[in-house]
Steps between C-alpha positions, in 0.01 A plus 500: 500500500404571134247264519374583813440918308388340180247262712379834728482731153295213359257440783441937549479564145240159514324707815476827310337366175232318749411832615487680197299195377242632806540840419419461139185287667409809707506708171267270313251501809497881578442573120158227543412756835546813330304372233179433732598815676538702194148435406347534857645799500382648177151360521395670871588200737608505844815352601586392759868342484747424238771247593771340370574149684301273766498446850603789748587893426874569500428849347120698460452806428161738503416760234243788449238290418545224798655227280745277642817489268675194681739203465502208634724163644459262273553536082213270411287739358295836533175673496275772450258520760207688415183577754275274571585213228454209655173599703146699430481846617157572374539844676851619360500609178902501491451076578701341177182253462251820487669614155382431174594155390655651187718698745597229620584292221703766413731447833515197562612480076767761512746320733532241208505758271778693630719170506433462150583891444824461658580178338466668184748793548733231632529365168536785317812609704635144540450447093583813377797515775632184532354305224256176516569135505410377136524145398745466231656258257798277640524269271307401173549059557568259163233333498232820530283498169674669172215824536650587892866494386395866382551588876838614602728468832353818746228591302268658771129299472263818473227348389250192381250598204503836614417466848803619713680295758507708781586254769812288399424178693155538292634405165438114504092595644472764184665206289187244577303731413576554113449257159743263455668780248508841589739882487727591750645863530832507688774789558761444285805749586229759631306460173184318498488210248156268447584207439170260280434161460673352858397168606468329868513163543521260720852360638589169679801547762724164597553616884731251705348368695754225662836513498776260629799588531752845547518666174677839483532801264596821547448447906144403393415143668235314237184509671126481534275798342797503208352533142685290234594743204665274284689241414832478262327822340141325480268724662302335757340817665106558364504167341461264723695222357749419715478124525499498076793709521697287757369162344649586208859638608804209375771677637631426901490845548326848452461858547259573720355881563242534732306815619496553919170633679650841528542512067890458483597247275794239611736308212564116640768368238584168443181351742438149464238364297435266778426768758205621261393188446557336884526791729247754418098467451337815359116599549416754212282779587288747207445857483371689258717832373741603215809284573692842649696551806367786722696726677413867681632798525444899586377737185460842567223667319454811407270738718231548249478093448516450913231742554314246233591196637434608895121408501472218259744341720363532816176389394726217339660423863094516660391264246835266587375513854152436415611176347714438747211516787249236244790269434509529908138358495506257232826341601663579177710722745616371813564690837897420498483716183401810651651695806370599845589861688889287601544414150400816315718672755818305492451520093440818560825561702645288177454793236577747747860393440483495136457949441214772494377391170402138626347647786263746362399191253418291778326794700274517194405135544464522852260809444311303244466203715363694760305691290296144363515311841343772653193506235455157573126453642696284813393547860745789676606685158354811303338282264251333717441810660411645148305183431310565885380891388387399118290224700366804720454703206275238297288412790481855685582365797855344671660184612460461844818669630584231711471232280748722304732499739485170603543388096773735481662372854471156362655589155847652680512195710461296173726724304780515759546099506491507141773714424705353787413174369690580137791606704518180722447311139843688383689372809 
């Protein structure tokens, strides 16, 4: 019977983070709507409906001016509908496509730009609130060179030659980017401390990538994906030289500490020599990086240093995306990398768990994600509609309307299989 109320609380407490996942959805699109409507309004346009949602009315309502207020079935979206945008009314001057083009612009623009607003004041309450994730200082390994041993256990990484680390999953793209030797300013017990002359270098991993046999520690089963640390004290981790290592072992037995996937590190006494030698075949893999351990955690700054931090960050998290969408072309990234409306919404449903604080943080991405897809010059979004009046504007004269529309009906087509096709990927 417990487990019957523990299974139920599960599964409605699983229900009620889906929906605030949708709700939170709902948010992010009504903010990208009031945006275009914000500006329509302000700049003389006519409106003619603002909804929230797809599909049929559940609730409309009609104001003084003869807009439709309204929402509707299905939670897939919204608009703004303004007179006459999608057709020429050469004979009404409240048609959307009879205003200036820098009107225009100026609409279509400010749905993205109120995303981006939003996302910003996001961050300033989740940071100043509930603190950010930094990437901090787990553990400084043996074999890191002499000049890095300066860094200490939860030293917060603040910075790379001055330029701040504002994303913490950024730190190893900033890293590439610097000389060989290079300063470092970290928090130190809420002081900042620069730290000169750190080195990166390159590492060699063993990873195991055999193993036969049951080998236990700890209730941690020896397996595949396992990094070997070291060896009767001899650090193998970063060097690379596990086979010299095992060759030259001339006792039957050993110590043997390995590292798992997750970063915990495991203590196998008394393994057999033979076992290293026999049983297990490594394949060593490189990186490049400081020979630390990484870990995160939540720092609250101060108000002053939030307020600071809130735009340089969010352009930080459009540039992430921006990479994100070329690595998408190039290959570098693939499509089981990235999520689809299912995935963002059951991650989504995820953080909802986890507080306020992790919410508003991922509302701010959201917002900025919406805020860059929707510049995007693609077929169906505000970009291309942007990129459809500055064409108008050079040449004095439009697009054919219906090849707009059927470019832009194409496009959805093309943009719905695509993001249902990075779901289906994830199953």
């Amino acid at each position: 019977m417990l487990n019957f109320i523990a299974d139920a609380a599960s599964f409605f407490s699983g229900v009620l983070y889906v929906l605030i996942a949708f709700v939170i959805f709902m948010v992010m699109i009504m903010i990208h709507e009031l945006g275009h409507y914000t500006a329509g309004k302000l700049l003389k346009f006519k409106i003619n409906e603002f909804a929230i949602g797809m599909g049929p009315k559940i609730f409309s309502k009609t104001n003084a001016k003869g807009e439709v207020v309204s929402l509707r079935a299905l939670p897939l979206g919204g608009f703004c509908a303004f007179e006459g945008e999608s057709e020429d009314e050469p004979n009404n001057p409240q048609s959307f496509n009879n205003q200036k083009p820098w009107k225009r612009l100026i609409v279509l623009f400010s749905g993205a730009f109120f995303n981006f607003i939003s996302a910003i004041l996001f961050v300033v309450i989740a940071f100043s609130c509930f603190g950010d994730t930094v990437i901090t200082v787990y553990e400084v390994q043996a074999y890191a060179p002499t000049a890095n041993q300066q860094l200490q256990k939860d030293d917060i990484l603040y910075s790379i030659n001055g330029k701040k680390i504002y994303i913490a999953g950024d730190f190893q793209y900033y890293l590439g980017s610097v000389d060989d030797t290079f300063e470092m300013t970290v928090i130190r017990n809420g002081k900042y401390v620069t730290l000169k002359g750190l080195q990166k270098a390159t590492f060699v991993n063993s990873v195991i990538a055999t193993v036969n046999g049951n080998y236990v520690s700890d209730q941690h089963t020896l397996k595949c994906g396992d990094t070997i640390y070291s060896i009767n004290g001899i650090c193998v981790e970063g060097s690379g030289n596990y086979k010299e290592v095992v060759d030259s072992i001339t006792v039957d037995t050993v110590d043997l500490v390995i590292t798992s996937e997750d970063g915990a590190e495991y203590v196998y006494k008394d393994m057999p020599v033979s076992v290293l030698r026999n049983d297990i075949t490594v394949r060593e893999t490189s990186y490049t990086g400081l020979g630390i351990k990484n870990s995160y955690q939540k720092y609250r700054y101060s108000f002053g240093e939030s307020l600071a931090r809130c735009v340089p960050y969010c352009f930080e998290v459009a540039w992430l995306v921006l990479r994100t969408l070329g690595g998408l072309l190039t290959g570098v990234v693939g499509l089981d990398q990235v999520s689809g409306p299912i995935g963002t919404l059951s991650v989504t449903s995820q953080v909802v768990a986890t507080g306020f604080g992790n919410i508003l943080s991922l509302m701010a991405m959201i917002s900025v994600n919406l805020a860059v897809f929707n510049l995007l010059p693609v077929p169906a979004l505000d970009g291309c509609q942007m990129l459809f009046v500055v064409i108008e504007w050079i040449a004095r004269r439009p697009i054919n309307r219906k090849v707009q529309a059927y470019i832009n009906g194409i496009g959805l087509i093309v943009l719905i299989i695509f993001v249902v096709l990075i779901d289906i990927l994830k199953l």
